[in-house]
N, C-alpha and C positions, 0 to 999 in steps of 0.2 A: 799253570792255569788250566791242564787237562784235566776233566771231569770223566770218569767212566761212565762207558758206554753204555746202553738198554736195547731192548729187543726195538727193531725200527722194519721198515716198509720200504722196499725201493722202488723208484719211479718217482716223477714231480707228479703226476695225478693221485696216486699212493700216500696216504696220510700216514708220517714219521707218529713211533711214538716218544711221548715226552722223555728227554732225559730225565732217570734218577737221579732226586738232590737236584733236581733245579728249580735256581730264587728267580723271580723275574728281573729284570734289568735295572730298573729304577730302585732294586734293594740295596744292589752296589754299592761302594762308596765311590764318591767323587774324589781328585786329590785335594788336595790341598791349596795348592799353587793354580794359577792362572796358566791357561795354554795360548796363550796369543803369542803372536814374533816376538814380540820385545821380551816377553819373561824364557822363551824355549829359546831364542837364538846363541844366548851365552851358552847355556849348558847344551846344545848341538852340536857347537864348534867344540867345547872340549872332549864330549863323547868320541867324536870323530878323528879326531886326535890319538885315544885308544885309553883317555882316562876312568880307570874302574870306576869311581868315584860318581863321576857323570853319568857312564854310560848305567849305574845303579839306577841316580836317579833318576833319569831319562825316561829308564822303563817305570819306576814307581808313578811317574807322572802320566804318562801314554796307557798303561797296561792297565787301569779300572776301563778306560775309556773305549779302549779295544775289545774287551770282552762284552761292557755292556751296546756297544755296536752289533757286536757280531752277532750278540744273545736276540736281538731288538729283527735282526735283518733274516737271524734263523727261525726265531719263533721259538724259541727253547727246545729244539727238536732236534735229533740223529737225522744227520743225511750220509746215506751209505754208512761208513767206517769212521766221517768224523762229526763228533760234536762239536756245537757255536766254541767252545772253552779250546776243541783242539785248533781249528780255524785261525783261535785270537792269537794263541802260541804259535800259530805258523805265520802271522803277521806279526806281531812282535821281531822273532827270528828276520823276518826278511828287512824288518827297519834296523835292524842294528845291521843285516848284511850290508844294505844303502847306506850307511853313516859316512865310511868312511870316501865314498864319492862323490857325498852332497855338496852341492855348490849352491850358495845363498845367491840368489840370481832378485831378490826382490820381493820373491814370495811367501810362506808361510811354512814353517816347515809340517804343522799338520796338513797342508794340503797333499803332501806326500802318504803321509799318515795314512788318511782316507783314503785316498786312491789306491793304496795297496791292498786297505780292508775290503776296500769294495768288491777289488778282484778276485780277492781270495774266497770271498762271499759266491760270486758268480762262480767259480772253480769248484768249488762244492757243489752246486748245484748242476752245473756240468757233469761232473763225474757221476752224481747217482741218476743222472737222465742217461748215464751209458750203462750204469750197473744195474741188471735186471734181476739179480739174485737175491734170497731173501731170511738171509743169516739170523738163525734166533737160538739163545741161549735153550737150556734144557727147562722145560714148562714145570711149576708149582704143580702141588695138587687142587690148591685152591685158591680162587682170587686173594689177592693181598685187600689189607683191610680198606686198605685209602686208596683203590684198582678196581672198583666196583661200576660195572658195565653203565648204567646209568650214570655217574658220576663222569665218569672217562668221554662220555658220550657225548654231554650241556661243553663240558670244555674242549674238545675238539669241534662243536659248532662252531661255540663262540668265537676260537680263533680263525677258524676259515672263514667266517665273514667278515672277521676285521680284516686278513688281509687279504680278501677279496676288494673290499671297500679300497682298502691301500693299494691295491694292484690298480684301480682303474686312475687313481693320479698321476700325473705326469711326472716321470723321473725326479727332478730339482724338488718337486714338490714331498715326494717318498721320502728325498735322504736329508728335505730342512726339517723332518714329521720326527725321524727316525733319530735327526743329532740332537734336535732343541727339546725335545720329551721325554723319547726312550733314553738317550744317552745324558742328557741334563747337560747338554752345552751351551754359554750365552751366544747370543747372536753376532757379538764380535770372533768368538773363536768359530763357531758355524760358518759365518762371513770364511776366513781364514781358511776351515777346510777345502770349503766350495769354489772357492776365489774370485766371491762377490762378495755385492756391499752389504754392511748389515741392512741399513733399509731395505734393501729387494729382499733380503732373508724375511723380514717382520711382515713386509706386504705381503709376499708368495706364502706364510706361515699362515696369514692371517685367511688369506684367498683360499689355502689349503684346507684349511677348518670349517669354513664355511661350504665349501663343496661338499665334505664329509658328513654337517649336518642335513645339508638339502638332502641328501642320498638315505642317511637315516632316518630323515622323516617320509623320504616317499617310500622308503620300505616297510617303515611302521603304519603305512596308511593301508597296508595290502593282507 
């Protein structure tokens, strides 16, 4: 799932630049299969177990998921030395590390999922708020064709104001935005991530949405 790196910007005020070859999130595919407890709990237990077999599909099932999170929660962006594709590989990695200790306690086991995305998401973003250095390959002679200053320009706005917009929502609100959209999860497997009910997912989605337009509309009135 590592995608190579591009020339990027260190610091969180510092705008990364876009990785090359990168699709947005919603290009992904989804799996196949359903990720709710009932359909992930058999193939858990066998993963965990140490069966090849499971732990394949495990990750076939989990690993679209993980990456269009991560891609969703980076922005398709280098931060320091890792891309959203390395991030998802390093969450991937630390769920199969966790397999064989899980204990089904009642919960979901996406909810493990998540939380380790999330962390691994914040650790990224940690490390380049401590890395001040600003590594750049050896410079073209000439802008590339599809690298044209103005062009580069509309799209680094645009994404700074959506996740400006998304910065000022409330946590819960960011990551039911971020599973139910960017990632294309239903609100029973979102529900499962988060370890609420779908209804509070649909309410706070729907609450979510609508804050987003008010904010869009007093911005376009200015």
């Amino acid at each position: 799932m590592s995608a190579p790196s591009s020339t990027k910007q260190s610091g969180l005020s510092a705008v990364p630049a876009p990785v090359e070859g990168y699709t947005t999130p919603e290009s992904l595919p989804r799996p196949s299969g359903r990720l709710t407890k009932e359909d992930l709990d058999p193939l858990v237990k066998d993963a965990g177990e140490g069966n090849p077999a499971a732990i394949a599909s495990l990750l076939r099932m989990i690993g679209p998921v993980v990456v269009r999170y991560c891609r969703a929660r980076m922005g398709g962006r280098d931060l320091s030395y890792l891309s959203a594709d390395d991030v998802a590989q390093e969450v991937c990695m630390a769920v199969l590390k966790a397999l064989p200790a899980y204990q089904d306690r009642g919960g979901s086991f996406l909810y493990l999922v998540h939380a380790i995305a999330a962390n691994k998401v914040a650790d990224a973003y940690r490390a380049v708020s401590r890395d001040r250095c600003e590594p750049v390959p050896e410079l073209p002679e000439r802008p590339l064709a599809d690298n044209e200053p103005e062009t580069h320009a509309l799209h680094l706005d645009l994404g700074l104001r959506l996740s400006k917009l998304l910065a000022t929502l409330p946590r819960v609100q960011q990551e039911i935005l971020t599973l139910r959209i960017a990632v294309g999860m239903s609100a029973t497997e979102t529900a499962e991530a988060l370890g609420i009910s779908p209804g509070n997912v649909r309410v706070t989605q729907h609450r979510a949405l609508a804050r987003l337009r008010t904010m869009v509309s007093r911005a376009d009135d200015f």
